[in-house]
Structures are given as structure tokens and as C-alpha cells.
N, C-alpha and C positions, 0 to 999 in steps of 0.2 A: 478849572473844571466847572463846567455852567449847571448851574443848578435847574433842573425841569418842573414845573409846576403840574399837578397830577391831579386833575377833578375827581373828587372823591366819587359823587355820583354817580359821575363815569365808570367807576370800577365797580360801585356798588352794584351798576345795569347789568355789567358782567357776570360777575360773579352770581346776580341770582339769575340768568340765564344760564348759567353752567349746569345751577343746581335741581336747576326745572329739570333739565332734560334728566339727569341722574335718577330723578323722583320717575319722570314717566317712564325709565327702563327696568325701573324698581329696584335701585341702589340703596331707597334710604333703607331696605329693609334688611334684616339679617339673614346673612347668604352661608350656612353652613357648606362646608367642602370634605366630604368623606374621603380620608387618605388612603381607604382602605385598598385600591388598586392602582395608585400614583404609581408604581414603582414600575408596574405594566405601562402605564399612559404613556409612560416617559420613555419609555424603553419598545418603541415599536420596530420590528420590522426595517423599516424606512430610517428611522434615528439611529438604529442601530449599525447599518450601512453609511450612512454620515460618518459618527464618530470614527468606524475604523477607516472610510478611503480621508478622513483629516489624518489619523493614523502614517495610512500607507502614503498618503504625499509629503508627508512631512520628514521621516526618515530619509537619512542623505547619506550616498555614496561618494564619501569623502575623500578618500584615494583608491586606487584600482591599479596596482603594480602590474603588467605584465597584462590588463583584463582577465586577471585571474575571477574576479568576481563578475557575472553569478558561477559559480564551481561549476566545472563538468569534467569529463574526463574522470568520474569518483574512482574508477580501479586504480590510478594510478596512487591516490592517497589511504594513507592510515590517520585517520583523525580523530583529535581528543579535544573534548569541549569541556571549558575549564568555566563555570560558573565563580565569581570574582564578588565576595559579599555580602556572601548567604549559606545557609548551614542546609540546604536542602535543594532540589533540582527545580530548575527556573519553566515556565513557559517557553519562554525562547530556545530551553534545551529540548521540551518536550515537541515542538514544533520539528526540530532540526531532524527528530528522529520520521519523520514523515518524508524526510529526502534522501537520508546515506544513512549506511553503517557505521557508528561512532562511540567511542568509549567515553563517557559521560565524567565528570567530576567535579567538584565543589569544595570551595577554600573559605572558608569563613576569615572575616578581616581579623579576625583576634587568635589566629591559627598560630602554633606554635613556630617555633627555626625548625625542630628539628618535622612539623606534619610541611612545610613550605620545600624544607631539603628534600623531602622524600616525593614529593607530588615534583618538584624539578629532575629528581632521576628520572621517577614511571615516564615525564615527557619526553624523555630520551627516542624512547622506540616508534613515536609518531613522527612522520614528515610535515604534518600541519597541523596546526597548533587554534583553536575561534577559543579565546577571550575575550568572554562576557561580562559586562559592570555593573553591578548592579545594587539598590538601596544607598545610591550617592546621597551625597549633603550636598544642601545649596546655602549653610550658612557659613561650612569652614570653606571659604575661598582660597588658601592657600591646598590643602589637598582635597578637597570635596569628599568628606570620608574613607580615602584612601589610608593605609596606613603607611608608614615609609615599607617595611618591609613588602608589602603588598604592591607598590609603585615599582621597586626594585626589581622584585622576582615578573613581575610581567614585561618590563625591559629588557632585564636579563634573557627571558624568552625568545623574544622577536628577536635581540641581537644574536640568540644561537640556530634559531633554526624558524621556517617560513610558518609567521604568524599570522593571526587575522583580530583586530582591536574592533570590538562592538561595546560601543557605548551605550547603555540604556539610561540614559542622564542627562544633567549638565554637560554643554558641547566642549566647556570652557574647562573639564576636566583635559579633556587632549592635550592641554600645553603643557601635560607632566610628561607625552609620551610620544617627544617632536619624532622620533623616527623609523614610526610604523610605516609600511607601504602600503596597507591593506587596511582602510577603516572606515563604518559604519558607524553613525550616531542616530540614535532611537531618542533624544531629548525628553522623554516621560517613563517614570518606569510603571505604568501600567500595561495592562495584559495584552492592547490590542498593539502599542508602541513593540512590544517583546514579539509576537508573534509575527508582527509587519516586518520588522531586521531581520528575521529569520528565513522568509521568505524571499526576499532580497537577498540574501546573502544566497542562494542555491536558485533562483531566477524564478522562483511562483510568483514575482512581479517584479516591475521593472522599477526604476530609479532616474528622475529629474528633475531633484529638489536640488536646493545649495544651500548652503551654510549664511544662515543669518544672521549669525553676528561674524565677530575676530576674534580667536580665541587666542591664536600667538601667530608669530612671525610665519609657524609652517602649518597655520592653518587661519586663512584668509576671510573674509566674508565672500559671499557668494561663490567659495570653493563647493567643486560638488564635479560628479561625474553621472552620466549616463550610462544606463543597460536595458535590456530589453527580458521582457519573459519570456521563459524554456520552459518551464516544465509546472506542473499543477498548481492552480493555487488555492489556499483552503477559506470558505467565505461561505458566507447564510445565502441560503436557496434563492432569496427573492433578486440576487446580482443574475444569475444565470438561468431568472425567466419560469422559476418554480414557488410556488406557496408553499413556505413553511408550514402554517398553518394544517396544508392539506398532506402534508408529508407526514404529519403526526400520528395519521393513520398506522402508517408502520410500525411504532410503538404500541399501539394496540395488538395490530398481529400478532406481533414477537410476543409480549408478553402471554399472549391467552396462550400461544404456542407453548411457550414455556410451564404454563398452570396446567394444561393437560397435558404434558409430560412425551409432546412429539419432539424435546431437545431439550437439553442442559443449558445453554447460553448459545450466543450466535453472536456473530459483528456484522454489519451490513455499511455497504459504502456508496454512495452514489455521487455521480460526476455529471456535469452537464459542461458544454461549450470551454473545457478544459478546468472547469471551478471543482473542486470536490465542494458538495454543497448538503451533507448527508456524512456523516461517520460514526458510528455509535457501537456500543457494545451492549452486552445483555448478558442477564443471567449469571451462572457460575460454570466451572469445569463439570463438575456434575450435580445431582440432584440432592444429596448431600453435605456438600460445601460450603464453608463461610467469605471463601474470597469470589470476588467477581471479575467476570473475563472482560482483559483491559484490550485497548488496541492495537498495542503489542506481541498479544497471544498470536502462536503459531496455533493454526492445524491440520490436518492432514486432509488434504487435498483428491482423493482418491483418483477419479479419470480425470480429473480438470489435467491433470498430468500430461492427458496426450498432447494435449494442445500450447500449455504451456512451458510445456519442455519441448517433448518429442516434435511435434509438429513446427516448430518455432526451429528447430535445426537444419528441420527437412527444406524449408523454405530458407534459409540461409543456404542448403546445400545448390537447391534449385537456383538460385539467383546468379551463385557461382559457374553453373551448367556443370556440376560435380552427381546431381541427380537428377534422372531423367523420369518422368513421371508416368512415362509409356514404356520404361523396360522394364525387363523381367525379375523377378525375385531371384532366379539362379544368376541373374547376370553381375550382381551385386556379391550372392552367396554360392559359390561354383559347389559346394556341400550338398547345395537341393536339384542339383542336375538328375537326379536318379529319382524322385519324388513326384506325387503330383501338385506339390504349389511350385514346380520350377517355372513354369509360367504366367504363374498370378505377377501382374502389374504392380507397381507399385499406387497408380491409381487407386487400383481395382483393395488394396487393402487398408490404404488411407479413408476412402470411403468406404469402408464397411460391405465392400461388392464383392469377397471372394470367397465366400461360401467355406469361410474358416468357423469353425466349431467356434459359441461364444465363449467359453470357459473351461480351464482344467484344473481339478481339487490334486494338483501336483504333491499338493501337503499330505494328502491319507497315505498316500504311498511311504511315505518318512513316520509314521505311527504305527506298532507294534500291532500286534492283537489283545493284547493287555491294555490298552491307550499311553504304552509309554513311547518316547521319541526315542528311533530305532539309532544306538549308539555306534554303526556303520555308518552315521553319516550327520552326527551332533556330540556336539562336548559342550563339555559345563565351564572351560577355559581357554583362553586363545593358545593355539599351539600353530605352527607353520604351517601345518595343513587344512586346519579352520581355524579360518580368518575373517569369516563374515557374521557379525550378531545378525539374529533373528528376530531377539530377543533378549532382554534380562538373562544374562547367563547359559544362553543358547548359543551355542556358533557353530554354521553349519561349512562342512565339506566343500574347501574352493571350488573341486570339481565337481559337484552335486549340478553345478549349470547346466554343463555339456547333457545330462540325465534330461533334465527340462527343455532341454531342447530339441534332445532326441523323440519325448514323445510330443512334441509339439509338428515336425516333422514326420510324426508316423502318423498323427489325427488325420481324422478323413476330411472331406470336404464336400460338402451338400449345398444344393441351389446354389451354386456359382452365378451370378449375375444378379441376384438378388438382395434387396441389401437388409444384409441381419448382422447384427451387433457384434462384434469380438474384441474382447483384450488381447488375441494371438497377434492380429493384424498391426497390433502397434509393439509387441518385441518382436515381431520381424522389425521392424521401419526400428528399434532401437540396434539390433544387429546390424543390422543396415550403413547407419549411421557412422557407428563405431567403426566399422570393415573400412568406410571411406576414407575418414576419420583419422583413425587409427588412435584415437583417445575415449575415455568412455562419456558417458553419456552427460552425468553430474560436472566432470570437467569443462565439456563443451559448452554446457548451460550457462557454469558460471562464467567463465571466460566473453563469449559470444551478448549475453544479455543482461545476466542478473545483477555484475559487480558493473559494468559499464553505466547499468540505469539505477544503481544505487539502492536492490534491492536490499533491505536491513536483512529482513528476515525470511525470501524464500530459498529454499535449499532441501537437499535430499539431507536425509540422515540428521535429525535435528541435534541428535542426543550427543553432547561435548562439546557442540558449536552456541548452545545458549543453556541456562540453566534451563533443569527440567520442568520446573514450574510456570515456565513461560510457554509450554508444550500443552496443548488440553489432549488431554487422552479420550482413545474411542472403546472398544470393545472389551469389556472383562471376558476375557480368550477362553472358557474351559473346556475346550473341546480341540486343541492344539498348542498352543506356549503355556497355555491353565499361568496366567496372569491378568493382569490389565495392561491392556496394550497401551504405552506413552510413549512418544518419543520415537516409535518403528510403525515402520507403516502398516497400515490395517489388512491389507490387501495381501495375500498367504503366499501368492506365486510372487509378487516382489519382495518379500519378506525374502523368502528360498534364494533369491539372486542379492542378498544383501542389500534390500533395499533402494535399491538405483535401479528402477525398469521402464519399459517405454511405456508403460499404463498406467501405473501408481507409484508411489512413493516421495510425490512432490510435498512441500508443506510449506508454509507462508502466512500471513496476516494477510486482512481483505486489503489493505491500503496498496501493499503491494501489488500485489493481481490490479490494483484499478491503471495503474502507471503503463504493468503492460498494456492493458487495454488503449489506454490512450495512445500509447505508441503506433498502435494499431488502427487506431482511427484516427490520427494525423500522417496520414499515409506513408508512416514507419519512421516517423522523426519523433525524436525527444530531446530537450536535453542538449540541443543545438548537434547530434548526429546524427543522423541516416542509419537506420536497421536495416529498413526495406527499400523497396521500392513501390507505386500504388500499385501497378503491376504485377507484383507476386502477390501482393495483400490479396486483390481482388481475384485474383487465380485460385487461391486458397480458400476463402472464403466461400465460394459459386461452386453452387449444384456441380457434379460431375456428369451425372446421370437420368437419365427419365427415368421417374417415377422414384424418387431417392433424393430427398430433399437434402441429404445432408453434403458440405464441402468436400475438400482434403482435411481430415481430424476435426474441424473446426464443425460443430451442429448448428441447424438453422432451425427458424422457427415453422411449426406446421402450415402447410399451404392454406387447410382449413382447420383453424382454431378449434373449431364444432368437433374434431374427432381425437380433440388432446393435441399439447403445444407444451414442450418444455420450457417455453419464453412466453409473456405477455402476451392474450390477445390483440397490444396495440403494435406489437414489434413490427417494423417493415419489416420486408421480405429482406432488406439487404443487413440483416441483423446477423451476426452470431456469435456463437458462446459454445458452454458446456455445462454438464453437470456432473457431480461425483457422486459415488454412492455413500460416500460417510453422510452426508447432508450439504451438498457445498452448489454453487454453480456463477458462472461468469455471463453475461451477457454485455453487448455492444453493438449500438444502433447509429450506423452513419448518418443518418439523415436526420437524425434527432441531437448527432455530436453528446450521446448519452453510453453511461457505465453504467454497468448494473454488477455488484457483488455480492452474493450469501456467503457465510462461510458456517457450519454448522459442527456439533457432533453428535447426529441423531442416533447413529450406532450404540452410542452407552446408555445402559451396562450392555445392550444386546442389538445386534443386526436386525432380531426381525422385529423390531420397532419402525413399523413404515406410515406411524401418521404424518410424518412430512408432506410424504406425497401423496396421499389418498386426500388429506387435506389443503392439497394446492398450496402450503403457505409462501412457496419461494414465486410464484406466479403471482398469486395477489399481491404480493408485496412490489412484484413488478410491473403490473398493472396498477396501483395507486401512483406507482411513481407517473408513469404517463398522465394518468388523470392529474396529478400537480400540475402542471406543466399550461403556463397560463398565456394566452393568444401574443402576447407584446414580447418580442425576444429583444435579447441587449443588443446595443449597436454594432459592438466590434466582439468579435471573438476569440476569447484568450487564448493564446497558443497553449 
């Protein structure tokens, strides 16, 4: 080794030329550093997005049986998500519920034989099976916190019946679990790592990372599979071209909303370029309440109904040429040949052009002169002949229909060509449907839309399909059911039909309604299957008529803002949506590849509670969104 000789001098020159410059940018001096907002500096916007797409690239699709992964086809399964670890419900589970309907559950590692026997039966009745890992050890290398019994029974699983291994951990646990077909490794078990696997595993992003190291024989280095995204993915506003910052606005709204008493709580969802980038809740169930309404919560949906049910059929029917949108209402209902809506269109009542009366209080007719419910045609019990709740302890007379239909068919009909508003026009188009059909309405929906795109929670009739408390109730009723109305729909004439009607009675979480939307503005694909076609979308969508802005079911926004606009001053023309009377509304703007969702219960305790609307707040809120929305759009657009 040759020894270097090193002029001291030399380094002395150095080092007080280091120190010079230090002195002139004022180093020597004491530089205190206020912590007091580090935790912001470091957490921008922009870093934020870093750490989760390190996240989302690093997650690896490690085997793919079949391409069953990312899921589709969700009707076809019953899934139960087994959190592996932890004594309480994961991210990654809380995520999962944003894409299917799923039975949730959780095995703590120190869980007993006989709580491990009992969670192996309940697995019995599901066909698929996501095993979750979670709170691994990287010091026991032989099980990595696994317990044996807990190694065993998730073997035991996959060997009986089609499982899914998500690792949120060490990759290097897998060589306890050589012969899964289907598995995912999230390598961190932080939030963004749980959230990223979950979205991958149902296609809110895609997958092509590989396996960096070799865990065992049947799991290689550089293993890893490819997939692409199908369907939403969930990420901060600034990925899809929006200021968080200026979105915050919305929070503002809702809350003053909430302090002056135009609503109990609310959920608002917004979507850009296929990102939900926006999901929040607010408030409580009512004004009284100590719990707050989570993203979860059902609520009732009042007209959003027509559109997302009823009209959603009518256009499957159309695609089929099963409805024609230029024949006649007797042509469909041979009943109304003797009437005069035998010739209303079915155009002419989808658009609100056939001069059908907007409303009938069918209800006063079933109330006594005393105010009690007239008992020819209500029981306080189900018996064969009433079979449909109304209500808490109400069930009304199956054939009470035929009554509502008769005087729905006797109503007169004014301005015909004109277009004024009716709920009539869409229980015809729900008769309608049915007659074609020959199934009812709530069937069709779910079959045709809701179970296929992995609605969790919309559906008619909430009450026995989810606990009640996941239900926000609207109107304390004293003037007809004399309750509070949870769990059945608000709306009196689909009440009397049990619920299931072409105008109301839908109910859902905002997340839901955003999925359809998107389906709708990826010109009827989700989810890697075809609903639609652009074709019928756009059919549906477009004015029918001069001077009648609104589609088939589907409401557009006003030609001139200046005279009132149920959407955004900034909506294109090629926007639309709906609104409900509980306090709810949908909007969707192609040309912006933007969702817009309210979901409200401005009804409680009472109907005529109308600061919602005097107060514009579902408008501003949609107008802020536009105004977020910053000049530099992302490169590629997420499906």
C-alpha cells in the first residue's frame, strides 16, 4: 500500500475556503428551524402522489389463475374477505368495499381452534375466498408472525375452495403457501401499500411489477404478471388535473349547509378522467345524533330513480329493438286502448312531453276521516293478501296496485307537447318494462346492472338487505305512516306499490351512483363489459325536442344558466344527470370525463325544508368543482 504524502497547507487553503463561503451565506450563524408545520411541508400534494404511485408500482401480481385477476363478472361470486392478523377491519378491506359486495371478517393470530373452526364453516357458503396478511414479522423468518394454526387454516382454505393470498408484507412469507393460484404481495403494511393491493385486485389499476427477490422454488425472482385497469381508481385530486386545495371549498359549503339546518349530513363524490378524486361524508343521520354518516350509508334516492333504474332498462330494452321509442303506450299496454294516453309515445313520456298530470296524493285516498289508515286496505301484519310494507307495521293490499293504476289512467291530460314534469310518465315506462319483461322492475335492475357492476349497496327496499342503521332516514311521516320514515321509500305513491316504482324508491351510497356514471361516460363500458353502446348513450342523453331541454329520463343542464340550471353554470351542454327530491342529484359531463354526486336527507324531520334549493348548495358545490379543475390535464386517461 504506498503511503501519499498530504500538504498540510494544502488542505488548510481548503478548508478555510469552505468556510469563507459558509460565513458569506450566513452559516456561522444560528439558524433556528420552526417544526411547527413540517409535517405539512413534507406532506405536499405532489409527495403525496410519489409515495402512493412507489406504492402502486411496487405491488405485484404474482400469480393470475385463469386471469381471474382484476375480478369481473362480480354476479357470478359470493365473497368473503378474511383479514389475517388483526383484531379489527384493515384498509385493504375498507377499500375492497368501494368495488363488490362482500362479507368482511377478521381472525386475530391468537384466535382460538374452536373461533378458527367456526370462521372455516361460515367460509363454506362463499365461492371466493381474498386472504389478507397482515402486521407480519420480518424478525421470525421461519413463520414471519404467522401462527402454525393460522398457516394451516389459510391452506386448508385455498385447498377447498377458489382462493385469493394478498400479502401486505414480507414477499418471503409466500414459501409457507407454495400452492395458491391467485396472489398478490403489497411488501409494506402501510396504508397506501393496503389500499394499492386492493385496487389491483378488482382492476382500479393495473400491474407490472415482479418479484424482487426468490422467496421459494414456486415463487421466483422477477415472477410477476400483467393487467390492465377496468374500473375506478381512488387517488388525490392533483393525479386527475384538480386542486385539492381548491376543492376544500366544498367542505365549507356542506358544513355552513349543515349549521343552518338545510340537511343533516350529506356524502359527495367526485370523479375525474376515471379517478375518484373527492369522497367524503358529513354530518349525522339527523340533527340530533351522535354518530356520523359514513360512506357506507344508504339513502334514498327519490327521482334519481328514473334514471338509474327505470331509464337504464329502457335503454337496455331499446338496444335490444325490444322498445320502440316512437310507439305507443297502448301498444305496449293493450289496457289503455280505450283512454286517452293510448297514444302517448313512449318518447313523448320519457321526456316529460305528454301532458300527464305531475303528481297524485294516491295516499289520502287509503286515510280515513279520522287520519287513521283505512283497514280495507292495511294490516298491521303480513297475511297472503298483504304483502307489501309500507312501512313499520303497515302492509298494504297486493291488489291496492291495480286501484293506482286505474286512477293514473283516468287522470286527465293537459298541454300535451309541452314539457312539464311528472312522476306518471315513468310508472308507465315502469309497466312498460315489466309487460316486455315479464319480470319486475328491482329484478331487472339488479340482474342487468347493479350485481354485474358490483353495486354493494344500491337496491330498492333496503330494510333486511343491510342493517337499518346503515339507512339514513328522511321524513318523520305525521301525516300518513305517523313514523319516521328508514329504510322505505319517502315518496307515498311508491310506498303504496311496495316500494319498487318507476319514479322512486331507489337507494344507494354516492360511490355507487359514481360507477354508474362512469359506465356512462366510457361509452357504457366498465369493468371490462359493455352495458351500452355510444349510441344508445347518446340517444338518451339528447334533447328529444324544441324547446325542452331535457333527454329520454336523463335531465340536462339549462341552455341559459341566467334563468336557473339544475347543474353547474360551467356544465357543457353535453352533461347530464338528475335530481331527487329528498336532497340528492347525479351529474356527468363528457367533455370534462367528470362525476358529480350529492346524496342528501334534506326531507328530515320535514319536507318543507327547502333551503337546499333556494340556497343553490348542490350547484355551488358543482361549480367549485369546475373551478378546481387546473389548465395541464394528465397524459393518459384512466379507464
Amino acid at each position: 500500500m504506498l503511503a501519499l504524502a498530504v500538504d498540510i497547507e494544502f488542505i488548510d487553503e481548503k478548508v478555510k475556503r469552505i468556510l469563507a463561503v459558509k460565513k458569506w451565506v450566513g452559516l456561522d450563524k444560528c439558524q433556528y428551524i420552526n417544526p411547527k408545520n413540517v409535517t405539512a411541508d413534507l406532506n405536499t400534494p405532489a409527495q403525496q402522489l410519489i409515495k402512493q404511485r412507489i406504492a402502486e408500482e411496487s405491488v405485484t401480481l404474482i400469480k393470475n389463475d385463469s386471469n381471474l385477476i382484476p375480478l369481473k363478472n362480480l354476479e357470478k361470486y359470493r365473497i368473503a374477505s378474511v383479514a389475517i392478523g388483526t383484531k379489527g377491519e384493515m384498509p385493504f378491506q375498507d377499500m375492497m368495499r368501494n368495488y363488490c359486495k362482500a362479507d368482511y371478517f377478521v381472525a386475530p393470530m391468537l384466535s382460538s381452534d374452536a373461533d378458527w373452526e367456526k370462521l372455516r364453516d361460515t367460509l363454506k357458503n362463499y365461492n371466493l375466498v381474498v386472504l389478507s396478511l397482515h402486521f407480519l414479522s420480518n424478525k421470525n423468518t421461519a413463520t414471519y408472525g404467522l401462527s402454525d394454526k393460522a398457516i394451516g387454516f389459510i391452506n386448508e382454505i385455498n385447498k377447498r375452495q377458489k382462493a385469493i393470498l394478498v400479502s401486505i408484507g414480507s414477499p418471503y412469507v409466500l414459501s409457507r403457501f407454495p400452492n395458491f393460484k391467485n396472489v398478490i404481495c403489497g411488501y409494506q403494511d402501510e396504508v397506501s401499500f393496503q389500499l394499492s393491493a386492493a385496487q389491483m385486485l378488482f382492476g382500479g389499476i393495473g400491474a407490472d411489477s415482479h418479484l424482487p427477490v426468490g422467496a421459494s422454488k414456486n415463487y421466483t425472482l422477477n415472477t410477476g404478471q400483467n393487467s390492465n385497469p377496468i374500473k375506478l381508481k381512488y387517488t388525490l385530486p392533483e393525479e386527475a388535473g384538480l386542486s385539492g386545495k381548491k376543492l376544500e371549498k366544498i367542505d365549507s359549503i356542506v358544513q355552513n349547509a349543515i349549521k343552518i339546518g338545510a340537511m343533516p349530513g350529506c356524502q359527495v363524490v367526485v370523479a375525474r378522467f376515471g379517478n375518484v378524486i373527492y369522497n367524503k361524508s358529513f354530518g349525522s343521520p339527523t340533527y340530533n345524533s351522535t354518530s356520523k354518516i359514513e360512506n357506507s350509508n344508504l339513502y334514498d334516492l327519490a327521482s334519481v330513480t328514473k334514471v338509474a333504474a327505470t331509464t337504464l332498462v329502457a335503454m337496455n330494452l331499446f338496444e335490444k329493438h325490444k322498445l320502440d321509442l316512437n310507439a305507443t303506450l297502448a301498444s305496449y299496454l293493450p289496457e289503455l286502448k280505450q283512454t286517452d294516453k293510448a297514444d302517448l309515445t313512449i318518447k313523448e313520456l320519457m321526456s316529460h312531453q305528454a301532458g300527464l298530470t305531475g303528481w297524485i296524493p294516491f295516499y289520502k285516498a287509503t286515510i280515513g276521516k279520522n287520519g287513521v289508515l283505512d283497514t280495507n286496505i292495511y294490516r298491521k301484519s303480513l297475511s297472503p293478501e298483504y304483502t307489501k310494507l309500507v312501512a313499520d307495521s303497515i302492509f298494504i293490499r297486493q291488489s291496492y296496485a291495480d286501484t293506482i293504476y286505474s286512477l293514473m289512467d283516468k287522470s286527465k291530460l293537459e298541454n300535451r307537447g309541452k314539457m312539464h314534469y311528472s312522476d306518471l310518465g315513468f310508472l308507465y315506462m315502469q309497466r312498460v318494462v315489466e309487460k316486455i319483461t315479464g319480470k319486475p322492475l328491482d329484478k331487472l335492475t339488479d340482474s342487468l346492472f347493479y350485481k354485474p357492476l358490483g353495486l354493494a349497496t344500491m337496491t330498492f327496499n333496503p330494510r333486511g338487505k343491510v342493517t337499518q342503521n346503515k339507512i339514513i332516514p328522511t321524513e318523520n311521516d305525521t301525516y300518513f305512516r305517523r313514523q319516521l320514515v328508514q329504510g322505505y321509500v319517502h315518496d307515498q305513491a311508491a310506498a303504496l306499490l311496495g316500494g319498487v316504482a318507476g319514479h322512486a324508491g331507489l337507494f344507494s351510497n354516492a360511490n355507487d351512483l359514481a360507477i354508474l356514471m362512469q359506465m356512462l361516460i366510457n361509452n357504457g363500458i366498465y369493468g371490462g363489459k359493455r352495458y351500452f353502446l355510444p349510441a344508445t348513450i347518446k340517444t338518451f342523453t339528447t334533447a328529444q325536442f324544441e324547446s325542452n331541454k331535457r333527454g329520454l329520463g336523463w335531465d340536462k343542464p339549462s341552455p341559459d344558466p341566467k334563468l336557473g340550471s339544475p347543474a353547474s353554470k360551467y356544465a357543457s351542454p353535453l352533461s347530464f344527470g338528475h335530481t331527487g327530491f329528498t336532497g340528492t342529484c347525479i351529474w356527468a359531463d363528457p367533455t370534462q370525463d367528470l362525476v358529480y354526486i350529492f346524496l342528501s336527507n334534506r326531507v328530515y324531520p320535514t319536507a318543507e325544508n327547502t333551503k337546499l334549493a333556494k340556497m343553490n348548495i348542490r350547484t355551488d358545490i358543482h361549480d367549485v368543482i369546475y373551478e378546481a379543475i387546473v389548465p395541464a390535464k394528465p397524459k393518459a386517461k384512466h379507464p
